[in-house]
N, C-alpha and C positions, 0 to 999 in steps of 0.2 A: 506098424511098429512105431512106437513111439520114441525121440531121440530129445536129447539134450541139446538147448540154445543159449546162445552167448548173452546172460544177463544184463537186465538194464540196470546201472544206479538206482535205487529207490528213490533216494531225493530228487532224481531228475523225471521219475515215472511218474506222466500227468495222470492213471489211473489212481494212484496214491491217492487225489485227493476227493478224488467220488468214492472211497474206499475207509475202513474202521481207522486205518493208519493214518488220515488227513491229521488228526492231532497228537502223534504218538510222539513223546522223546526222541530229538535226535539222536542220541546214545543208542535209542533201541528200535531205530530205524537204522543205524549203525551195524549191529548188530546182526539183524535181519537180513542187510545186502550181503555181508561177511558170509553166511552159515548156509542161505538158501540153496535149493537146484529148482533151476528151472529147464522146461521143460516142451517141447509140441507134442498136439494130439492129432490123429488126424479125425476125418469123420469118422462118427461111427464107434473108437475105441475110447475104453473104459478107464476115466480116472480114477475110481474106485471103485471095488464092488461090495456090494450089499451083503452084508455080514462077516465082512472084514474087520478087523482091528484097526483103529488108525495109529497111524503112526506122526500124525502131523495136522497142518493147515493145510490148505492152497490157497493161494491167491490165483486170481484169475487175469492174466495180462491184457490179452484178446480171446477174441472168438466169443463162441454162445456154448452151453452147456445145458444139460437138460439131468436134473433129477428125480430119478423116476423108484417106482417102486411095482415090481409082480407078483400080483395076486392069487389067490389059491387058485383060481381059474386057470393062471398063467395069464391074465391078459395084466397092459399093462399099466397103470396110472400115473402121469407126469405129477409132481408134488410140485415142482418148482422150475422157473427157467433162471439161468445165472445170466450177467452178463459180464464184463472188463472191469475189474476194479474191486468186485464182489468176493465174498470168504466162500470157501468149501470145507465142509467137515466139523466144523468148530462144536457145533450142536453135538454129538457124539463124545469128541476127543473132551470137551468138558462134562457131559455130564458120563465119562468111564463106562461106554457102552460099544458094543457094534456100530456100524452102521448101519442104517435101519432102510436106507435105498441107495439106488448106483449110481455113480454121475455119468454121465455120456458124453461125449462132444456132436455136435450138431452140426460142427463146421470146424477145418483146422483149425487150433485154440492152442496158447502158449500159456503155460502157467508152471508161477513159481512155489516149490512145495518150501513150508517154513517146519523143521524139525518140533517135533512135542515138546523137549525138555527148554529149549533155546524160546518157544512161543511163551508155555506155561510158565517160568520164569520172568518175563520179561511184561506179563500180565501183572504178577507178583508186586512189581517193584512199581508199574507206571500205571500210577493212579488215572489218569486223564484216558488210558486207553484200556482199563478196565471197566470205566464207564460208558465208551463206547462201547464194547461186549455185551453189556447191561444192557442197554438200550435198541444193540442189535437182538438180542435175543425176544426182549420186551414185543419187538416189531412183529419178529415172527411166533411170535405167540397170539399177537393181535389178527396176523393177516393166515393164521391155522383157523381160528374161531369166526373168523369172518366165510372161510371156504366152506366150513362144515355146515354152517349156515347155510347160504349159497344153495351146495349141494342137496340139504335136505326140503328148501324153501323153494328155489326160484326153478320156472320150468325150463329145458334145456333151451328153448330158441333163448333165450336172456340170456343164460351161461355161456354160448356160444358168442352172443354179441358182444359183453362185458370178456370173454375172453380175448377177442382180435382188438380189444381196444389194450386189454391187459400187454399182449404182445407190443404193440403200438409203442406203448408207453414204456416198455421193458429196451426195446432193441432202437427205435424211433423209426424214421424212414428212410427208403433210397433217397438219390439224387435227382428224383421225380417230384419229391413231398408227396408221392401217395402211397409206395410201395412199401408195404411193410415191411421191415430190415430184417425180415428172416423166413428164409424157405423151406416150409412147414407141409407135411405132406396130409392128408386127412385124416388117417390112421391117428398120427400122432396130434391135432387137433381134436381128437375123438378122446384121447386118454389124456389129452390136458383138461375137458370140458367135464369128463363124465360119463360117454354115452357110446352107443354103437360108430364105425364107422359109417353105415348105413347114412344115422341118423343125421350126420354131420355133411353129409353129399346134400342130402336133401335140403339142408335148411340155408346153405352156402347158395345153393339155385336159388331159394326165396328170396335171401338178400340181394342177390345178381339184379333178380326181377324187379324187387322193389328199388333198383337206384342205389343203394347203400355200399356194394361194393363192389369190383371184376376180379377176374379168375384169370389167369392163365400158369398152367400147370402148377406150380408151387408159391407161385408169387400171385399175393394176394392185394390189390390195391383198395383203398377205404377212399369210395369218394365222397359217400357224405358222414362225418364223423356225427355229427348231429345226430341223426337219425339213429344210428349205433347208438348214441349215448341214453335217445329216450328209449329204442326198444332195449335196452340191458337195463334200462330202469333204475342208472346209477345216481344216489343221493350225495349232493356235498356235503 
């Protein structure tokens, strides 16, 4: 069950500024704190579902989130990992559509929902953060056509490699500097990548083998980033 928690200031919220609202109007950062609910999730439960209407934004306070989308198979494809700071929904509640997949929480996660009329509005008026939208959207239109690519080009051991650096660089690390900051099961490594879970067992052993990274249950450690980076065969 999900409950309601005692709202941070936005002006005092350090996620504010890894987030669209780093340049927005005080008035409508004002506004925002005024209007919003915020919110916990725990693991597991669904901040929206997939063919819903929205009703809103979210901002994401803490935690990790997972947008995912199921297939006529029923199996499932992760489209995206969120993290603190980050939008949910916007893509939908702008272009007047459903949602087109569900968000998850992946780990308790506190997020503040911003009402549609109170968002859309405030779009309206403040130019500086209607160019951030612009640019968020730009992004993820960039980093769609990059994936479909990906998927249709590179073979799955690359996708898998370029995927735990993706993580990597999404959540960062434990307080080891090698643990990557999110406990990730295979299953759902298998539907972020692409591919069977099967496949994703096996080629987690190759990396073991080869040096590149350890295992223990869900926590994944990257000991040599390097290596990752030329098998994923990633270009600057």
């Amino acid at each position: 069950m999900s409950f309601e928690h005692q709202p941070l200031d936005c002006k005092n919220c350090v996620k504010r500024f890894n987030s669209v609202f780093c340049k927005a109007e005080n008035d409508s950062v004002d506004q925002i704190n005024d209007e919003k609910v915020c919110t916990n999730y725990k693991k597991g439960q669904n901040i929206f579902h997939e063919g819903m209407r929205p009703q809103g934004v979210y901002c994401v306070n803490f935690g990790k989130i997972k947008v995912a989308k199921i297939g006529d198979d029923g199996k499932e494809q992760i489209l995206r990992l969120v993290k603190a700071g980050d939008l949910l929904g916007y893509r939908s509640l702008l272009g007047e559509e459903r949602y087109y997949a569900s968000a998850v929480a992946m780990e308790e996660s506190g997020i503040c929902f911003i009402p549609k009329d109170l968002f859309m509005g405030i779009l309206q008026k403040d130019g500086v953060l209607s160019m951030e939208m612009m640019r968020l959207l730009s992004e993820d239109l960039r980093k769609a056509e990059q994936s479909i690519t990906h998927l249709a080009q590179k073979p799955v051991r690359e996708r898998l490699a370029e995927a735990l650096l993706f993580i990597k660089e999404t959540y960062g690390y434990e307080e080891d500097q090698q643990t990557i900051g999110l406990r990730i099961s295979r299953e759902e490594l298998a539907n972020l990548v692409g591919t069977a879970t099967e496949t994703v067992i096996r080629l987690l052993s190759e990396f073991k083998s080869d040096g590149m990274i350890s295992l223990e249950g869900k926590k994944i450690k990257i000991l040599s980033a390097g290596a990752l980076v030329k098998t994923a065969r990633i270009e600057d």
